[in-house]
VONU-949354 format. One line per 3 residues: number of its first residue (from 1); for each residue x, y, z of C-alpha. Coordinates in steps of 0.2 Angstrom, whole numbers. Layout:
N
NUM	X:Y:Z | ...
END
This chain:
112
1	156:-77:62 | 143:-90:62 | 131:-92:47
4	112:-96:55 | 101:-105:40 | 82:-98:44
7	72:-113:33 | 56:-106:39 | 58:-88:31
10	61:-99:14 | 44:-107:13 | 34:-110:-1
13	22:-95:-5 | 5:-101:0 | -7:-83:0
16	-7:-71:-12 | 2:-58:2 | 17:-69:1
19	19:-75:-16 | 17:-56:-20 | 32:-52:-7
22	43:-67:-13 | 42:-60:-32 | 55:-45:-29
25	69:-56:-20 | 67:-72:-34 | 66:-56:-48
28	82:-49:-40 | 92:-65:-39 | 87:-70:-57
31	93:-52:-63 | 108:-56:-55 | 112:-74:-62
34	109:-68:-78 | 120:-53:-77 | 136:-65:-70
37	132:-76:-84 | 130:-67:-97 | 135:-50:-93
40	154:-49:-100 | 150:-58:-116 | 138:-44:-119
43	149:-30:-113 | 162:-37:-125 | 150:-39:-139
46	142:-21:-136 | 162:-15:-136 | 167:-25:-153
49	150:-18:-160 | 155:-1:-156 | 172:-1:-162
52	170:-9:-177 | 153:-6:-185 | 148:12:-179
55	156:26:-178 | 157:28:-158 | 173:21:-158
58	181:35:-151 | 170:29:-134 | 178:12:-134
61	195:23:-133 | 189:35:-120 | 185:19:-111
64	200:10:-113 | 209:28:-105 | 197:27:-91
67	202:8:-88 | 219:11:-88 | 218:24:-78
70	206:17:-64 | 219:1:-64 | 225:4:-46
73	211:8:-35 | 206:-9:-30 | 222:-8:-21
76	218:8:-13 | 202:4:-5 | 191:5:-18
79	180:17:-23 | 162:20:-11 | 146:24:-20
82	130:29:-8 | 117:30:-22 | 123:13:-24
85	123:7:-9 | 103:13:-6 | 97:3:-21
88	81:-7:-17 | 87:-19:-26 | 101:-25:-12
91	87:-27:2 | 77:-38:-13 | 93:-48:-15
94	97:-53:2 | 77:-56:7 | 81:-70:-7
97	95:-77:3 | 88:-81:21 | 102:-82:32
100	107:-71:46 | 126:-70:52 | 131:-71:71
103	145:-60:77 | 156:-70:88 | 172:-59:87
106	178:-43:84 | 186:-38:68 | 201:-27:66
109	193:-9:58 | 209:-3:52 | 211:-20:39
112	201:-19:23
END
């Protein structure tokens, strides 16, 4: 696959229409910085704060159980979610990113 770099989709905002239609994508992408960044510190902090200081702790457990038992399926293919995949938020994402791929060869369907 070849990876096209479209510089004039990326230009710098210059009437209200587009600086309005840029906000979303840059809105999207700083979300998703931040979450990559900071996301499993707070998760872990979140977990330590509910097994220790409340008493939720049994929700940690019931997670931990979960976690163990969802161990293998990354293996299997994964797991699809729809409502996941129809989030706005995708569509914001990759308007962020301007590049368009170009398919030069087929690719094995049966290989994940």
């Amino acid at each position: 696959m070849i990876i096209k770099h479209h510089a004039a989709n990326h230009a710098v905002p210059s009437s209200p229409a587009n600086r309005r239609d840029s906000f979303a994508p840059t809105l999207a992408a700083a979300c998703w910085f931040v979450t990559l960044a900071f996301g499993g510190t707070l998760c872990l902090a979140a977990i330590l704060y509910l097994t220790f200081y409340t008493r939720l702790w049994w929700l940690t457990l019931l997670y931990g159980a979960f976690i163990f038992y969802d161990r293998d399926v990354c293996n299997k293919g994964g797991r699809s979610s729809d409502w996941v995949r129809r989030w706005a938020w995708w569509s914001y994402l990759r308007d962020y990113f301007p590049l368009k791929l170009v398919k030069t060869a087929d690719l094995d369907a049966s290989r994940n």
